[in-house]
N, C-alpha and C positions, 0 to 999 in steps of 0.2 A: 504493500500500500504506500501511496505516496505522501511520504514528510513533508508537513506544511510548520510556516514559523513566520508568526507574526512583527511587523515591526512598525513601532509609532515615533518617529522622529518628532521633534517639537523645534518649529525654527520661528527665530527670532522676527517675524514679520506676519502682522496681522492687518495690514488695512491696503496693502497696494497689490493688488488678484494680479496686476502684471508680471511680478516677482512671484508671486505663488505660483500664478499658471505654468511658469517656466520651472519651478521645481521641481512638481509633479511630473512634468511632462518627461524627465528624467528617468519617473520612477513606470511610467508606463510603457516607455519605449523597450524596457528589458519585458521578455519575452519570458512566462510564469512567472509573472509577478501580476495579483490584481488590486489597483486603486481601491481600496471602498471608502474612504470617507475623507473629507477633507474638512477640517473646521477652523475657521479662522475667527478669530477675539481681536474687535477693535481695542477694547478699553488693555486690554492687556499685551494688544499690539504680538501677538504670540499663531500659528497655525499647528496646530495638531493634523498630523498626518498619518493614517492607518493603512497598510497595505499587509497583505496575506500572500504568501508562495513559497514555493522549493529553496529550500535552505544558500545554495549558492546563489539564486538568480535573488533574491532576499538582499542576500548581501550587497551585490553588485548593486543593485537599484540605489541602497541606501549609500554605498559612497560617492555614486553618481549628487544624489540629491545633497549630499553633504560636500560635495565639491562645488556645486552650483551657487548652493548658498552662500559660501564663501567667497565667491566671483559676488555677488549681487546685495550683500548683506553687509553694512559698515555697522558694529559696534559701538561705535565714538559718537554717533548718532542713535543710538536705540533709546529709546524711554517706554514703559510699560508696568504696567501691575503688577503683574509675575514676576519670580526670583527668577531671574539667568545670568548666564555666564557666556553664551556665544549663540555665532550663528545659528549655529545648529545645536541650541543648550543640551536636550537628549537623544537620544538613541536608542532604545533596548529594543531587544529579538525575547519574543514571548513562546514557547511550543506551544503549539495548536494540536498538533495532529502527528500518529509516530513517529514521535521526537523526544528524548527524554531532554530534561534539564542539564545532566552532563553536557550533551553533545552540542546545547543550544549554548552553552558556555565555550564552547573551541568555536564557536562560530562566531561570538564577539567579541572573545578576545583576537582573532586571527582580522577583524573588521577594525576593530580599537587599532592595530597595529601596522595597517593598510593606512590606512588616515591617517595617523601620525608619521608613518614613514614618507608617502607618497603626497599629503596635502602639508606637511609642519603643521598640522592641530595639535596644541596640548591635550592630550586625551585624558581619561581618569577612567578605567575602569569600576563598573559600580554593582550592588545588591548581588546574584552570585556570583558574579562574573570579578567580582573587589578580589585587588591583590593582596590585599593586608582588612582585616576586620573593620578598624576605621571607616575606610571608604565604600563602604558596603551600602552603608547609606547615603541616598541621592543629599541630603541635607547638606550632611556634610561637607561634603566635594564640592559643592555651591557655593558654600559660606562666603560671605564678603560678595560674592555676586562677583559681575564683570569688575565693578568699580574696583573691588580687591582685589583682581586677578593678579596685577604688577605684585602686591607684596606675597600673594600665594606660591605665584612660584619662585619669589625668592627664597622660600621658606623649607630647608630640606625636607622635612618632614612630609611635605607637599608637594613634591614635584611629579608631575605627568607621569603616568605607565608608559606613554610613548609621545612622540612626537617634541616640537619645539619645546627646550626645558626652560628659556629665557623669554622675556617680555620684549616685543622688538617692533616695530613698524606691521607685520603684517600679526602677529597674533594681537596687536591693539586692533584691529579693520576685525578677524573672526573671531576673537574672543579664544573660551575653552569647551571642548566638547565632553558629556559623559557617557560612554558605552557601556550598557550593560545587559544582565540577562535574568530577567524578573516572572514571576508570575503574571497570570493577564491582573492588570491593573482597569480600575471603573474611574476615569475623572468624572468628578460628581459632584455640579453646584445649585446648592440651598438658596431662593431669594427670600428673604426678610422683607416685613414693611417697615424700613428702618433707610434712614441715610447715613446712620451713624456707623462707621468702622469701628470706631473704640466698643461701642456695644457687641454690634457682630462678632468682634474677636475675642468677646467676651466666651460669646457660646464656643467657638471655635477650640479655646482653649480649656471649655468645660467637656468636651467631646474627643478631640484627638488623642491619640494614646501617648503622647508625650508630655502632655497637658500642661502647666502653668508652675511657673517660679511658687515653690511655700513662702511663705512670708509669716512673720510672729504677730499676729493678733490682725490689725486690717489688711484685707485681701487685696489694696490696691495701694496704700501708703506704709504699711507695717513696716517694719526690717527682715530686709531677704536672709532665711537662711542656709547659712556654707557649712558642706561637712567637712571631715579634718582637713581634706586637702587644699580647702579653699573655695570648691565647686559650689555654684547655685544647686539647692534640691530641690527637686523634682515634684512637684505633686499632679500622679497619675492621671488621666481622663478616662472618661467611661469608655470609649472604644477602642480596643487592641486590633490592631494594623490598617490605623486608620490616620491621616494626615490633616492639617487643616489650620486653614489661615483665611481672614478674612479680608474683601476690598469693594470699593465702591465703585459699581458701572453705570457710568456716564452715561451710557446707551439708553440703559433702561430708570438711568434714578434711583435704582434701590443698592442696598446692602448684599451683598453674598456668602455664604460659608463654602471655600473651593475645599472640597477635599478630596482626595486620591486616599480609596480604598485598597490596599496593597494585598489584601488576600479576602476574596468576598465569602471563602467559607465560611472564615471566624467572622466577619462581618459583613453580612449584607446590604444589596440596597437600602432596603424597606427596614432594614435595623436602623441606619445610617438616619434616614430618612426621618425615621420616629422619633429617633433619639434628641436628633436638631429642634423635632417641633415641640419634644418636652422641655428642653431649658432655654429655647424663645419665648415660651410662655412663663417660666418661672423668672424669666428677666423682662416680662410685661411686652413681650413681641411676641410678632407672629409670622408665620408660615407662608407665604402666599403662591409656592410653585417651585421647580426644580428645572435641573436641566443635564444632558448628558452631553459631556464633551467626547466624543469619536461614536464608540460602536461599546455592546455591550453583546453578552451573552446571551443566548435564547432562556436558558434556566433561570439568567436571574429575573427576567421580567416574570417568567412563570413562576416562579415563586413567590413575587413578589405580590402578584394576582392573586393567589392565594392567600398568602400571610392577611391581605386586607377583606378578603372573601369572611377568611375564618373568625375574623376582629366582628364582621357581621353576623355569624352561625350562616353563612351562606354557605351551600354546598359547594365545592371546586371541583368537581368533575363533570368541567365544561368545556368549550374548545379554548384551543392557544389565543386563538384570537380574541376570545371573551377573557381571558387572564390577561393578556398583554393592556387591553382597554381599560378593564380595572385599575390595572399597575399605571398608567398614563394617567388616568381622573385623580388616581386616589395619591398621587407621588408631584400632580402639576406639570407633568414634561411635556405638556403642550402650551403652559402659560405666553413663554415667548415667541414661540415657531410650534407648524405642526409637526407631531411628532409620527415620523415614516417607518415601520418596523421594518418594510425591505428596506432600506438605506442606514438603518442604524443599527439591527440586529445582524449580527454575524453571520451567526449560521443563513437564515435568510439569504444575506448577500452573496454567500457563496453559492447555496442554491439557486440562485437566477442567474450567476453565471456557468453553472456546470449544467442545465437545462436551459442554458439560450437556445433558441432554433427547435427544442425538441417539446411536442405537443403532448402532454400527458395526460391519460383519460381521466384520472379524477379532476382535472381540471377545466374540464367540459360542460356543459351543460347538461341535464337531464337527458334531454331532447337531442343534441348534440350526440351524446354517449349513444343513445339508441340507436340513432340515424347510424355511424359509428359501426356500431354493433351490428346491423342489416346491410350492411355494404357488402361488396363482392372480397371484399377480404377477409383473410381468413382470422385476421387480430384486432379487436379481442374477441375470445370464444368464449367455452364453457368455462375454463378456468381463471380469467378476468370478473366473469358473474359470479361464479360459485364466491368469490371474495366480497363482490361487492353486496351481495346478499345476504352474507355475513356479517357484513360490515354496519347494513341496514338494520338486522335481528337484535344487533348488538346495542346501534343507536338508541334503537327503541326504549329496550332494556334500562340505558342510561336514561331516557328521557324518563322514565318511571320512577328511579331513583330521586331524577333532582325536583320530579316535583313532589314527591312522598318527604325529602327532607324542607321545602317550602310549604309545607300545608299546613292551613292553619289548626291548632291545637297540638299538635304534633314539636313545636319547636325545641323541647328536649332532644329529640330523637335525631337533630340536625346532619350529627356529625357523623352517625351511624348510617345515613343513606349517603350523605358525604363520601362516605368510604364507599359504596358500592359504586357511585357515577364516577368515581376518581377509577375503580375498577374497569368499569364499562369503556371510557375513554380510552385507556391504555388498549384494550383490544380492536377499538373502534380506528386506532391509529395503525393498530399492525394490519389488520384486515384491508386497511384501503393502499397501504404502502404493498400487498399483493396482488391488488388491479394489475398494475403496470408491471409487477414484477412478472406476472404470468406470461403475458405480451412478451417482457422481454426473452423469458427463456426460452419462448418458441421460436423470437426471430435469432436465437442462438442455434435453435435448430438446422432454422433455414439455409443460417451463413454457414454450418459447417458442410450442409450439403453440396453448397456451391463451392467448394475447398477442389484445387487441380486434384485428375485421378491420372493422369500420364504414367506417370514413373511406378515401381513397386512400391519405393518411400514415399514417395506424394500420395497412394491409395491409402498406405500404412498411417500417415499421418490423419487424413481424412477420415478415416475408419475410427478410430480414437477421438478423433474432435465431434465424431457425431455420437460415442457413446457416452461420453462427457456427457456433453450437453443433454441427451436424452434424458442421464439421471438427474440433471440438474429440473429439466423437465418435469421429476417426477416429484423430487422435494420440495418446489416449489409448491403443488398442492396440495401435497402431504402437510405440510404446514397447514393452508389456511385449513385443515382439517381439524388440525390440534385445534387451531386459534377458537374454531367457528363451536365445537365442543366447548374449553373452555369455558366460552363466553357464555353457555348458557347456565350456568351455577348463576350468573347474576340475574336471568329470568326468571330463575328456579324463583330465587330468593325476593324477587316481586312480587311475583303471584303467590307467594305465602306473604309477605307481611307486609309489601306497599300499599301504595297507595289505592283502595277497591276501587274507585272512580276509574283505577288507570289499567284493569287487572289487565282487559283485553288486549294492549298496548302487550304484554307482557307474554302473552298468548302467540301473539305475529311475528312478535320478537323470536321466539323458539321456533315457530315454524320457516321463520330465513332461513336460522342461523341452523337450524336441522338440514334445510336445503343447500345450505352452501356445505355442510358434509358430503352432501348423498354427490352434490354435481362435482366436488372436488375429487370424488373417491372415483367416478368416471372417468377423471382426466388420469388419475394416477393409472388404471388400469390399460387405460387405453396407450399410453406412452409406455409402460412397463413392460407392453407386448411385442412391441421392438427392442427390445436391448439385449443386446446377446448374453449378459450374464446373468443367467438364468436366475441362481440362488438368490444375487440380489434382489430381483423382479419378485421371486415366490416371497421370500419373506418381508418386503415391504408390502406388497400385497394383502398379507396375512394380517400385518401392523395395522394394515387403513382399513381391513373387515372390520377387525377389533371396536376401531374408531365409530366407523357407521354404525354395530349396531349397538353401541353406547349413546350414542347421539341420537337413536330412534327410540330408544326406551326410554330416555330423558324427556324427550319429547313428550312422549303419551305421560309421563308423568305430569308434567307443568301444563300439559291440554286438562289433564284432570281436575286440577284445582283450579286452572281458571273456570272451567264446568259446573 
């Protein structure tokens, strides 16, 4: 499978798209490598740039764009909100996709060492990628900003991993850059109804994990105190690996909490989120909307759809789409701009571009599919339906659940149908992800038949490429077999204790999802009857009887009670 590894450059230029456009165009010219997001901040004069591909062509793009910058970007002139230190203040490579963290560390540091050799940029490697523990943190390596850069790298303690180790004409023009290789990181900013910075970083500093200077009695004029060695101490904030500083944009008037969630398991969005609007309210401010700077994960908006579904006792086994829209209303990420889940969700973006050009049946119309389906072709056939009839039984299913956990007198019982539609979905998602899949392993079929039969190797080869495929033919609806079983444990469980008004719903639901067995278990036998390896053909066979008449006893069970 192919290694993908994210990387978000952050360059010092946010208001002039003539100098952006020519960055990126850098980063799109290399060939696997895809753009998805480009965000640019007047008030912080700063552009966040997000691109996704193959670990080399990764690279290359980003010291293209980090060379570009350099030609285009004077430091000596930069002013802006955000802390930086040069043209192109960060850099990191995040793994996406089989990649582990090891490898994505030899990839930036070998990038760190490219640019500093090849551009004279002061580099700093940073978080795993840091050569000495210090510098691990992005903070650090910043510290003093551009303005400090001259006595930084005077300072041995502080000189570059690579590149120019002295302060001289042209690293005054690029500044210093930091390479690193981090976890996916969320930039993530909170608006306030507040103009006031001193307030906002009030909360900023009630919330970050590195939190606020202690001080002996008042928390803002008291006496700071130093432990033996001298050091300001520390007092904690409520979120761990969580960042945050606050600034006022001009754009919009109001106040912000920027923070950079550094690991969203321990802390999530909708943590992050909540947490802001508790101690703006315990500091007599308020919440009025949020905002994502680049791209974000598909889970975390799903979750975070959830987390506010369950704050309601609303069931969350609903579509992504209904989760994502939650997470938007209930978080404000449409207060400034609307918010696009294909252009800011990840996964998303990658999906529409590895299905450019290709027309996929769940994506059809009703009417579209059938027409489709009746045409002189032979894709999709019974094992496209047999899925999506599954798929439909299943729907059903869940639709009984979410409205048995909505009903009224029922709302103790919320979270217990909760659990069944969260069930339903999960099957509702594998069953339609088998539409297509069906289709395709026949047109694997197809293409292995048209494979040259000339030579004895070319038959030899062909003969194999179609028995391949054959089985893959077969597993394919061997699955939706499992699935479409399965699913019906959540019919079952309707039609005994949902909602009566909905029994019948529950009833149709079993008689799909019984049907997309019976027409799944046709396709298996029917492909099985070609493949020359016998054993295998008898005993998957044997597996998918099993299937069917599990699934037809089930049936008449759940016809019963709803009877």
């Amino acid at each position: 499978m192919k290694k993908l590894i994210e990387c978000v450059p952050n360059f010092s230029e946010g208001n002039n798209m003539a100098i952006i456009d020519q960055l990126t165009a850098e980063i799109t010219a290399v060939d696997g490598v895809k753009l998805i997001d480009v965000d640019p901040g007047k008030a912080t004069n700063r552009t966040v740039v997000t691109m996704v591909g193959t670990p080399d062509e990764i690279c290359e793009a980003a010291f293209r764009a980090v060379k570009k910058a350099a030609e285009l970007i004077d430091m000596r002139k930069h002013k802006g909100e955000h802390p930086r230190f040069g043209a192109t203040d960060v850099c990191p490579l995040i793994p996406v996709a089989n990649i582990s963290m090891d490898e994505t560390i030899i990839y930036a540091r070998k990038l760190a060492e490219r640019i500093g050799n090849e551009l004279n940029i002061p580099i700093y490697c940073y978080e795993f990628a840091a050569t000495e523990p210090k510098r691990k943190n992005l903070a650090s390596c910043r510290s003093g900003e551009y303005e400090g850069l001259k006595d930084k790298l005077s300072n041995a303690d502080w000189k570059p991993d690579f590149g120019n180790q002295e302060y001289n004409e042209l690293v005054a023009k690029t500044g210093a850059t930091a390479v690193g290789a981090r976890n996916f990181l969320i930039a993530y900013n909170v608006n306030l109804n507040t103009t006031s910075t001193r307030r906002a970083n009030s909360i900023a500093f009630d919330v970050r994990e590195r939190g606020r200077v202690k001080r002996d009695g008042n928390s803002i004029t008291g006496k700071i105190i130093k432990d033996e060695k001298g050091n300001s101490v520390m007092e904690p904030g409520l979120l761990k690996s969580v960042k945050a500083i606050a600034w006022f944009i001009e754009e919009y008037g109001v106040a912000q909490i920027s923070m950079n969630l550094t690991d969203i398991l321990t802390t999530p969005l909708h943590i992050a989120f909540d947490t802001v609007c508790e101690r703006a309210q315990a500091r007599g401010l308020r919440v009025t909307g949020s905002e994502l700077v680049g791209v974000v994960p598909l889970d975390s908006m799903l979750e975070a759809g959830k987390y506010f579904l369950k704050k309601q006792n609303r069931s969350v086994g609903v579509s992504d789409k209904e989760l994502i829209r939650i997470a938007v209303k209930s978080m404000g990420l449409d207060e400034f701009y609307t918010f696009e889940p294909k252009k800011k969700v990840i996964e998303y973006i990658l999906e529409n571009e590895a299905s450019a050009g290709v027309n996929k049946l769940i994506d059809m119309t009703l009417a579209d599919f059938a027409d489709e389906t009746a045409s002189e072709s032979p894709a999709p056939g019974g094992g496209s339906i047999s899925a999506y009839m599954g798929a439909l039984g299943i729907s059903l299913g869940g639709m009984v659940a979410n409205l048995s956990s909505h009903k009224r007198g029922w709302d103790d019982r919320w979270e217990e149908f909760s659990n069944w539609a969260e069930k339903a979905k999960s099957y509702q998602t594998k069953l339609l992800s088998m539409v297509d899949e069906d289709t395709k392993a026949f047109k694997k079929i197809m293409e292995a038949f048209e494979l040259p039969k000339k030579s004895d190797e070319e038959k030899a080869l062909r003969s194999k490429a179609i028995e391949e495929a054959t089985k893959y033919a077969i597993e394919v609806p061997y699955k939706v077999m499992q699935f479409c079983l399965e699913s019906m444990e959540v019919m079952k469980a309707m039609a005994e204790i949902g909602n009566p008004n909905s029994v019948s719903d529950a009833g149709v639901g079993a008689i799909a999802a019984r049907a997309g067995v019976l027409g799944a278990f046709l396709n298996v036998k029917i492909n099985a009857s070609a493949l020359k390896d016998k054993d295998y053909a008898v005993q998957t066979i044997n597996k998918a009887e099993q299937l069917f008449q599990k699934a037809s006893q089930l049936e008449l069970e759940i016809l019963s009670i709803v009877t």
